[in-house]
N, C-alpha and C positions, 0 to 999 in steps of 0.2 A: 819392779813393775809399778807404773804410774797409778794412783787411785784417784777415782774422779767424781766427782758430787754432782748427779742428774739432780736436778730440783724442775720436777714439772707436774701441775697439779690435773692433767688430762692424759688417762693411764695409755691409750694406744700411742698417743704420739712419746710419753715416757719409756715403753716400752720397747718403742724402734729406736729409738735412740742408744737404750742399753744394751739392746741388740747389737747393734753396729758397734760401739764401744769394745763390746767382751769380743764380737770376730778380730777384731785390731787386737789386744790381745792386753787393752785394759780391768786394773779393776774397777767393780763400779757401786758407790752407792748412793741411793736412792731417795727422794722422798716429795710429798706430795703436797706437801705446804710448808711455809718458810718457818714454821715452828720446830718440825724435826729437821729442816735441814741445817739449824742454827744448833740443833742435839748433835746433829751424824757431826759438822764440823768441828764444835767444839771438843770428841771424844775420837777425832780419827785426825792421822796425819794427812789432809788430803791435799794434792798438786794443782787442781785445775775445777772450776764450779762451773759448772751448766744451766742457766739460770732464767727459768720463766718471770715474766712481771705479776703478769695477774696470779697471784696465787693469795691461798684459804689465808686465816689466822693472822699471818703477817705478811705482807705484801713483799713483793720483790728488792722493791727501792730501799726498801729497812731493812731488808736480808744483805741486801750489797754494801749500805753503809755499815751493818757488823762485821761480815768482813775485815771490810778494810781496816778497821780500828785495831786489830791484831794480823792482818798477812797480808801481803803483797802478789798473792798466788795469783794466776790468771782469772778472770771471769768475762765468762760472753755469756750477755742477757741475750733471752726469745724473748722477743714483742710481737703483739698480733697486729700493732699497728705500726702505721710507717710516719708516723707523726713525728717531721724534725727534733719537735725540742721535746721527746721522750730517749732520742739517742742520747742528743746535749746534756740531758739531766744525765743519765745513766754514764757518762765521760764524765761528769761532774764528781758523780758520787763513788769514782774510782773503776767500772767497767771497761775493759780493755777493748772488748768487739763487739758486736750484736746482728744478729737476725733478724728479720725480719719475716714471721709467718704468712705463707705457707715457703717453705723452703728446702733446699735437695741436702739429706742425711749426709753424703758425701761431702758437698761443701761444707759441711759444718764438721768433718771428721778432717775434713785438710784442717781446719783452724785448728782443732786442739792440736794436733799432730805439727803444727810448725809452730805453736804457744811452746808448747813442752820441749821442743827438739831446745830452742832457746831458752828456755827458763830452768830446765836440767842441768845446761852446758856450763860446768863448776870446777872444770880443768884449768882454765886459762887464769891464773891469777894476775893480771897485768893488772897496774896501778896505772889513773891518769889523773892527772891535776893540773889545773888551770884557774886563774880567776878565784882563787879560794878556793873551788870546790876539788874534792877529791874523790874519784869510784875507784872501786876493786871489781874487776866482770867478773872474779869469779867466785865473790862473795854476793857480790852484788848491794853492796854497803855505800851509801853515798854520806858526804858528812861536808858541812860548812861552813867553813871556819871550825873546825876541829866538833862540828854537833854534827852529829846523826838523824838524818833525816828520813820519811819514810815512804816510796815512792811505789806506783804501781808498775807492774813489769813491763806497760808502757811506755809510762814516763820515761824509767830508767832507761830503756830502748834507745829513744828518743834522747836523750841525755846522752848518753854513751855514744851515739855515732855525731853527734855534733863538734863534741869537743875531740871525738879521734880525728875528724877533720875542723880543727879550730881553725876560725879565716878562711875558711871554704862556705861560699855561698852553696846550701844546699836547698834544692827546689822542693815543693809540696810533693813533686811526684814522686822523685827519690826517697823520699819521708817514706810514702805509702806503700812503694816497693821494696823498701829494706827491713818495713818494720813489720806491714800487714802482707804485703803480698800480692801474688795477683789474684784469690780469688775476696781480694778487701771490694765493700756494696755501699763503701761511705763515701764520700765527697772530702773536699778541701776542707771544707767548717769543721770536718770531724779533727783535722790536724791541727787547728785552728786553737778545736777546743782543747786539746792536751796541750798545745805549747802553754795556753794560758795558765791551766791548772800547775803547772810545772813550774811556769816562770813565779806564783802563787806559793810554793812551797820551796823554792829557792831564795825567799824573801829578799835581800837587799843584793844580792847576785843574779838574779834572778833578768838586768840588766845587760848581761852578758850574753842572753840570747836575741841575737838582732833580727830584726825583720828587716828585709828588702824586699821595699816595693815593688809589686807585680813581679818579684822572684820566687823566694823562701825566707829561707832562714842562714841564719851562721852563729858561729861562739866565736864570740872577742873578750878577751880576758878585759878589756875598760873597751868604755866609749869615751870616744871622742866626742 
């Protein structure tokens, strides 16, 4: 059973949320400022974080950057505003999705429920390599030139269907339906910003992923 880290510091919306959570037939725990929620994860294995900005003690933004610094687990922040560059930061500092308040419980239980269906799936041991780089989908291990890199379950998303179609020009939209889905509330810029982050921790490969103009993208093991 999936365990999943509610972090929201305003109890009725915390509380539907874990409502719906435990009817789907997750575990769930809790908390209401980024102080314990930085306790609950550091002392529990947990799969997927649920993540308010504005919260007590320690804010969101420095909840998500800990995180990241030890797991690659899913995280969608709730923001109460719809403020572009609070998504962009939140993409920056490794957030995979986001919300935007006020918004339907539902569509927020499709997102975990299609994060985890993908980030569970640890059957498939296929090896691909291209360009230097090498992933395992079902370790989910990326490594460059023989180093181990540490990527968000984004990223790697994103990473993994490029090179499985290397030389295949692949559009924005494609990106957003294979990765997020149809119930994704981001624009282009948001694909924008994880290529960049990626192409950023791919360091000198990181070339390999092309942009074509007013297309997408594609993976070419060199450029010409």
């Amino acid at each position: 059973m999936n365990k999943i880290l509610v972090v929201e510091d305003e109890n009725i919306l915390r509380e539907v949320i874990v409502d719906y959570l435990i009817d789907d037939g997750y575990q769930v725990l809790e908390a209401a400022d980024g102080e314990k929620a930085l306790e609950l994860f550091q002392s529990n294995s947990v799969d997927l974080v649920i993540l308010d900005i504005g919260l007590p003690k320690i804010d969101g933004w420095s909840v998500c950057r800990r995180i990241r610094k030890n797991s690659n687990i899913p995280i969608i922040i709730l923001t109460a505003r719809s403020d572009e560059d609070d998504s962009i930061l939140g993409y920056d500092l490794g957030a995979d999705d986001y919300l935007v308040k006020p918004y339907s419980p539902r569509v927020l239980m499709a997102k975990v429920k299609r994060f985890l269906e993908k980030y569970s799936d640890t059957v498939d041991e296929t090896l691909t390599s291209a360009g230097g780089i090498n992933i395992n989908i079902g370790s989910r291990l990326v490594s460059v030139d023989g180093i181990v890199i540490n990527l968000t379950h984004t990223e790697f998303e994103i990473l993994a269907y490029l090179m499985k179609n290397k030389g295949i020009v692949i559009t924005r939209e494609q990106l957003i339906s294979k990765i997020w889905g149809y119930d994704f509330y981001g624009d282009e810029k948001t694909v924008n910003s994880h290529i960049r982050n990626l192409r950023a921790k791919l360091g000198s490969k990181g070339s390999c992923i092309v942009t074509v103009i007013r297309s997408g993208y594609k993976f070419e093991e060199e450029q010409l």
